[in-house]
N, CA, C and O atoms as a Tinker XYZ file with bonds, in Angstrom:
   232  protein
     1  N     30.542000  -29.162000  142.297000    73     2
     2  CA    30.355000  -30.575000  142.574000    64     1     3
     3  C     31.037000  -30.880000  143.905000    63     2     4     5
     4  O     32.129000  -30.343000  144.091000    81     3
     5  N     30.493000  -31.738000  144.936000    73     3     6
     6  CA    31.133000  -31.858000  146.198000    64     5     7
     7  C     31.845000  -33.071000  146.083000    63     6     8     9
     8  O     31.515000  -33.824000  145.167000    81     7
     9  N     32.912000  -33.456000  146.968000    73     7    10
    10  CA    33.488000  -34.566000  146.802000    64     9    11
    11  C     33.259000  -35.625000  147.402000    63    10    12    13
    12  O     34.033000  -36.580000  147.464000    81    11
    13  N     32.014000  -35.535000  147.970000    73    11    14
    14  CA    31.143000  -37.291000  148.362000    64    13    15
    15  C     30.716000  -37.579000  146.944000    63    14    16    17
    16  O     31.207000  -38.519000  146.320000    81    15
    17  N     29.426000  -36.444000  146.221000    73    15    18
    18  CA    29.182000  -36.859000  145.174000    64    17    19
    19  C     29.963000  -37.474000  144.208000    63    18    20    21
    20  O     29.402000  -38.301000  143.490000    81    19
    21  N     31.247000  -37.222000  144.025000    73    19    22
    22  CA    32.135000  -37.504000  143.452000    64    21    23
    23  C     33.159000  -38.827000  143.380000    63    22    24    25
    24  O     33.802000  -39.346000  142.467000    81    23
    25  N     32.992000  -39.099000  144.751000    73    23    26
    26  CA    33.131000  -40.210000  145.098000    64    25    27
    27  C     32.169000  -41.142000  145.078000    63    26    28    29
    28  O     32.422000  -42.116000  144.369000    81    27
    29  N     31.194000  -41.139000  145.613000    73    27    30
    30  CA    29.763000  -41.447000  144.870000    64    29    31
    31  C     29.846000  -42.437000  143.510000    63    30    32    33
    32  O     29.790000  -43.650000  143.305000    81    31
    33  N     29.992000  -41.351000  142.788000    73    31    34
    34  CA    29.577000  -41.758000  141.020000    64    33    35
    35  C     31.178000  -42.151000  140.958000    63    34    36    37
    36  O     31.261000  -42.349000  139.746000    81    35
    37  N     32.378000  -42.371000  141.421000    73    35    38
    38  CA    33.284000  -43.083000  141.164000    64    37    39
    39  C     32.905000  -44.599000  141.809000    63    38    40    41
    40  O     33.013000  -45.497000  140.973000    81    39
    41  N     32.609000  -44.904000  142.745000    73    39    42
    42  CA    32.145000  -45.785000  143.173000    64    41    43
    43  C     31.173000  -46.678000  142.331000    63    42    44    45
    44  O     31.618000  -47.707000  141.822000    81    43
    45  N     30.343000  -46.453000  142.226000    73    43    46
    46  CA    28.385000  -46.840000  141.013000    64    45    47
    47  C     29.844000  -46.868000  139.515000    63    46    48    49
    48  O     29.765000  -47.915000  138.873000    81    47
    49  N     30.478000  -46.336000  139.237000    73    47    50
    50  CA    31.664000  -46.473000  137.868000    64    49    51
    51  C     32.326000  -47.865000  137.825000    63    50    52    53
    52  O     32.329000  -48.612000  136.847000    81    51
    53  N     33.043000  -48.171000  139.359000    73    51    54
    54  CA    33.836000  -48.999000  139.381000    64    53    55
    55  C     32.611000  -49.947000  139.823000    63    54    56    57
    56  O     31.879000  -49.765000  138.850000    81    55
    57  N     32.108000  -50.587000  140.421000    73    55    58
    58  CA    31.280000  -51.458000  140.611000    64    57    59
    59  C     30.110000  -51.999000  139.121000    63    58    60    61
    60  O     29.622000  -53.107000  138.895000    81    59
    61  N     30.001000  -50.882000  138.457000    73    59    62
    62  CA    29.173000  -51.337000  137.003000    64    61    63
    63  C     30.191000  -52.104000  135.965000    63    62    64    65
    64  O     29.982000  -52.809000  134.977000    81    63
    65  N     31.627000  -51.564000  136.759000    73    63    66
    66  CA    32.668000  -51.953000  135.397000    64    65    67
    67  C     32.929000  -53.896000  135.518000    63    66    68    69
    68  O     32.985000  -54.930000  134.852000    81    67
    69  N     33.014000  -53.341000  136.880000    73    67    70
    70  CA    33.525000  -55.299000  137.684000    64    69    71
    71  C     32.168000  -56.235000  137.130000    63    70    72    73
    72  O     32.203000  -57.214000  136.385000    81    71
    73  N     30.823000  -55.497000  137.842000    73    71    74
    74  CA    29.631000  -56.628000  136.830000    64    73    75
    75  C     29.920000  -56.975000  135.874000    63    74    76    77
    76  O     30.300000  -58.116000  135.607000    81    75
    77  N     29.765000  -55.764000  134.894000    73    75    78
    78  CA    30.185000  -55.974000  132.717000    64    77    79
    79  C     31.493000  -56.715000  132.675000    63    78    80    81
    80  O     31.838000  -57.040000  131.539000    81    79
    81  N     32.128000  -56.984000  133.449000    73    79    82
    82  CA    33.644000  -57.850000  133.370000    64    81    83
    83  C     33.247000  -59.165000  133.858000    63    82    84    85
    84  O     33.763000  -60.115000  133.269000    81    83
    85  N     32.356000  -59.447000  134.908000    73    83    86
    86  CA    32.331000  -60.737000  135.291000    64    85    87
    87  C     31.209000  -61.172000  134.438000    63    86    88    89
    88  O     31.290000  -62.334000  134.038000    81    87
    89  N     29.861000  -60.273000  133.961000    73    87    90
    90  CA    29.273000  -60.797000  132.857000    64    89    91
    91  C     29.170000  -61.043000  131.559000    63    90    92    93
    92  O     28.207000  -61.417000  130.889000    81    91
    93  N     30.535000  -60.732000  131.205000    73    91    94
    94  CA    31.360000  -60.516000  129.651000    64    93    95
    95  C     32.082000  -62.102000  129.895000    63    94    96    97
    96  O     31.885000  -63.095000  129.195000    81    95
    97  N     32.778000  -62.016000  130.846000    73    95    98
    98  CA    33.758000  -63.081000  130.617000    64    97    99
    99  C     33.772000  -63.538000  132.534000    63    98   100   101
   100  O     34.403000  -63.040000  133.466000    81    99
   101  N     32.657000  -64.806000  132.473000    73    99   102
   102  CA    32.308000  -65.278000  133.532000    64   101   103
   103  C     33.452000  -66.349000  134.298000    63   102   104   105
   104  O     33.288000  -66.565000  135.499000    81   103
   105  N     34.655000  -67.038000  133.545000    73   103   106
   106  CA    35.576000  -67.537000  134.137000    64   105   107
   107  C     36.831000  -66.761000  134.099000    63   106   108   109
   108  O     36.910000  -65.962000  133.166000    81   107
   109  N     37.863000  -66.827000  134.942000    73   107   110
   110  CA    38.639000  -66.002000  135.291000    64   109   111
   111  C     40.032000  -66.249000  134.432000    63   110   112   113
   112  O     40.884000  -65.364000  134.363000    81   111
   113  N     40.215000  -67.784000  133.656000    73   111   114
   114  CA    40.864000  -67.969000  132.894000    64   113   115
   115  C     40.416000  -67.087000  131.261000    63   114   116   117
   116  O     41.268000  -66.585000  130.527000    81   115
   117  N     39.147000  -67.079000  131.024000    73   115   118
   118  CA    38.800000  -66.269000  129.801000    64   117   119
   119  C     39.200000  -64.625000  130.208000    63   118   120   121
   120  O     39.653000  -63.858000  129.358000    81   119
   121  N     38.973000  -64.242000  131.545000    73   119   122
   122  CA    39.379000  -62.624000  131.647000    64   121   123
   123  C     40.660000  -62.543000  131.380000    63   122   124   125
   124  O     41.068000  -61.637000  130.653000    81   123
   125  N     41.708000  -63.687000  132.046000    73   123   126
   126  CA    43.016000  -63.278000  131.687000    64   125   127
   127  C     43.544000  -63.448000  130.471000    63   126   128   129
   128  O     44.689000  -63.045000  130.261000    81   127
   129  N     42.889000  -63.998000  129.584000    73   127   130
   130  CA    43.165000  -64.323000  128.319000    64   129   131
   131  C     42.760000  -63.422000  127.330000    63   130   132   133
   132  O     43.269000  -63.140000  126.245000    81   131
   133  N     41.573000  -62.948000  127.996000    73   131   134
   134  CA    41.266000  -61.516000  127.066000    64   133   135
   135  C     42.304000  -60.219000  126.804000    63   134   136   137
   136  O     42.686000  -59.604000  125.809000    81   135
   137  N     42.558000  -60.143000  128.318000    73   135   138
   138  CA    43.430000  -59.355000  128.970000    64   137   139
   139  C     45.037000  -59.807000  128.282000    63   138   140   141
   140  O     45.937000  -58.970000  128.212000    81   139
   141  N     45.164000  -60.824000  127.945000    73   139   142
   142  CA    46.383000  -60.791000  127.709000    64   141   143
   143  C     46.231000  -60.315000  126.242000    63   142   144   145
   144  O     46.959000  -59.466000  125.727000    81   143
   145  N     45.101000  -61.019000  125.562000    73   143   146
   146  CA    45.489000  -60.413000  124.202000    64   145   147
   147  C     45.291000  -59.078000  123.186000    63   146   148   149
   148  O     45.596000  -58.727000  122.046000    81   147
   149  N     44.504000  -58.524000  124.489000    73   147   150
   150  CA    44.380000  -56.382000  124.411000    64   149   151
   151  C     45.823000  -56.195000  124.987000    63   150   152   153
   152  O     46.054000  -54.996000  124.830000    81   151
   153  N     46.840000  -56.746000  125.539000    73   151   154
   154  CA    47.891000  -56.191000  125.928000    64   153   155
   155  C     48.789000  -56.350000  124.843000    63   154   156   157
   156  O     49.619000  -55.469000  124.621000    81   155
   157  N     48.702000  -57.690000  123.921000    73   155   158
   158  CA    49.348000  -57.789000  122.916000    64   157   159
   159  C     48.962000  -56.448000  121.688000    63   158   160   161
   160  O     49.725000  -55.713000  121.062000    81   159
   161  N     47.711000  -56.526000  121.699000    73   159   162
   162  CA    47.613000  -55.581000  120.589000    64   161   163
   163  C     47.769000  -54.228000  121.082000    63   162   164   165
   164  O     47.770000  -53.365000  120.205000    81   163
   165  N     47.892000  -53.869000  122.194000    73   163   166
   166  CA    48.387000  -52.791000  122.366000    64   165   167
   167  C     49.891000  -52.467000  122.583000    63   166   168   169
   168  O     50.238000  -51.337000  122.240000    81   167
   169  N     50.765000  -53.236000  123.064000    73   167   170
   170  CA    51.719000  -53.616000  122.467000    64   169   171
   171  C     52.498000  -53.665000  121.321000    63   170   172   173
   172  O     53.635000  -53.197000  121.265000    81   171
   173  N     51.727000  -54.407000  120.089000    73   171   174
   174  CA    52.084000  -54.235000  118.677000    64   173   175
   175  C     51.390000  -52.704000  118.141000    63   174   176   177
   176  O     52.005000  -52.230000  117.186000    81   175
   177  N     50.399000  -52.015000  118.545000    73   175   178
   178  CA    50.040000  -50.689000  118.802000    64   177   179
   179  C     51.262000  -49.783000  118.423000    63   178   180   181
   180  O     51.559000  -49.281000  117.338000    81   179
   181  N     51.946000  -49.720000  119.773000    73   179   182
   182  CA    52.753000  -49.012000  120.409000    64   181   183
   183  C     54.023000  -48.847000  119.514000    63   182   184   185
   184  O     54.606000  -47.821000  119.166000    81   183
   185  N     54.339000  -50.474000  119.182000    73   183   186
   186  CA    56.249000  -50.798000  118.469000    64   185   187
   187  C     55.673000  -50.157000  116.904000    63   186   188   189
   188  O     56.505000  -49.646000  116.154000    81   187
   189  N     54.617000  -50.210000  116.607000    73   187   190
   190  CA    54.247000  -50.206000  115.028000    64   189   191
   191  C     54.433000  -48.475000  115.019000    63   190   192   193
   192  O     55.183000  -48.006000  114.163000    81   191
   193  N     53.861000  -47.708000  115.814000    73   191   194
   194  CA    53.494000  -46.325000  115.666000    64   193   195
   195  C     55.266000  -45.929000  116.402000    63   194   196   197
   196  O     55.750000  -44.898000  115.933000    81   195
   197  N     55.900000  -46.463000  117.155000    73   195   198
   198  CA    57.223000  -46.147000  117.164000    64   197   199
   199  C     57.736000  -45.806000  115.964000    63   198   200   201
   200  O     57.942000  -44.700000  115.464000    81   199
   201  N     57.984000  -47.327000  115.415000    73   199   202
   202  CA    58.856000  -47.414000  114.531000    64   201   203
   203  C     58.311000  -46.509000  113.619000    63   202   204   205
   204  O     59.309000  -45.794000  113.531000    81   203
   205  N     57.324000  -45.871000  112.707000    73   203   206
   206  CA    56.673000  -45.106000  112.186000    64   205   207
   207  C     57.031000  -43.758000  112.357000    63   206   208   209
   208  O     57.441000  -42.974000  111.501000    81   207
   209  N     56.864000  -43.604000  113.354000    73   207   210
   210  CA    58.088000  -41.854000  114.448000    64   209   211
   211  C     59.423000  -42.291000  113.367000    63   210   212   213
   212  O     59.747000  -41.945000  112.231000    81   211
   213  N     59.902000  -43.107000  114.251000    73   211   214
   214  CA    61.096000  -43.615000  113.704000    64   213   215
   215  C     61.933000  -42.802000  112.435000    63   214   216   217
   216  O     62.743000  -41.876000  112.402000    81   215
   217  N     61.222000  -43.750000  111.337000    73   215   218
   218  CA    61.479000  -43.241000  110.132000    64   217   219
   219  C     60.863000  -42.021000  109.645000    63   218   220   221
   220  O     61.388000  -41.458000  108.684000    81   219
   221  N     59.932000  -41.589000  110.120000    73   219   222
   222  CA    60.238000  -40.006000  109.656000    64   221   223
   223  C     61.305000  -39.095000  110.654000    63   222   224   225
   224  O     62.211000  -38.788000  109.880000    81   223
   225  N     61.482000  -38.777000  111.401000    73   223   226
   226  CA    62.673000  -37.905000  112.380000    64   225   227
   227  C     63.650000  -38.460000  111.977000    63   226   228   229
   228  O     63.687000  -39.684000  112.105000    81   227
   229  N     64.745000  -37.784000  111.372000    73   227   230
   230  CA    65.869000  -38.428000  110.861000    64   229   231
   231  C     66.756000  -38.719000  112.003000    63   230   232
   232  O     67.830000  -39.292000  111.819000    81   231
């Protein structure tokens, strides 16, 4: 694979992603709000599967 192509199809990646983002969630207050609340649940994700480690490793 050469690395224009590659750059290429990273390019056509990031530009399809920004459309599906501005046509998912067309005001910029709903993106950040989305965004905030995938950060929460990934967040509570994260502390839940900690604490889980946690108590098994003594």
């Amino acid at each position: 694979m050469k690395l224009s192509s590659f750059a290429w199809g990273l390019g056509v990646g990031m530009v399809a992603g920004v459309v599906v983002d501005m046509v998912a969630f067309p005001l910029p207050k709903a993106r950040k709000n989305a965004v905030d609340r995938t950060m929460q649940r990934v967040g509570s994700a994260v502390d839940s599967a900690i604490d889980d480690v946690s108590h098994i490793i003594p």
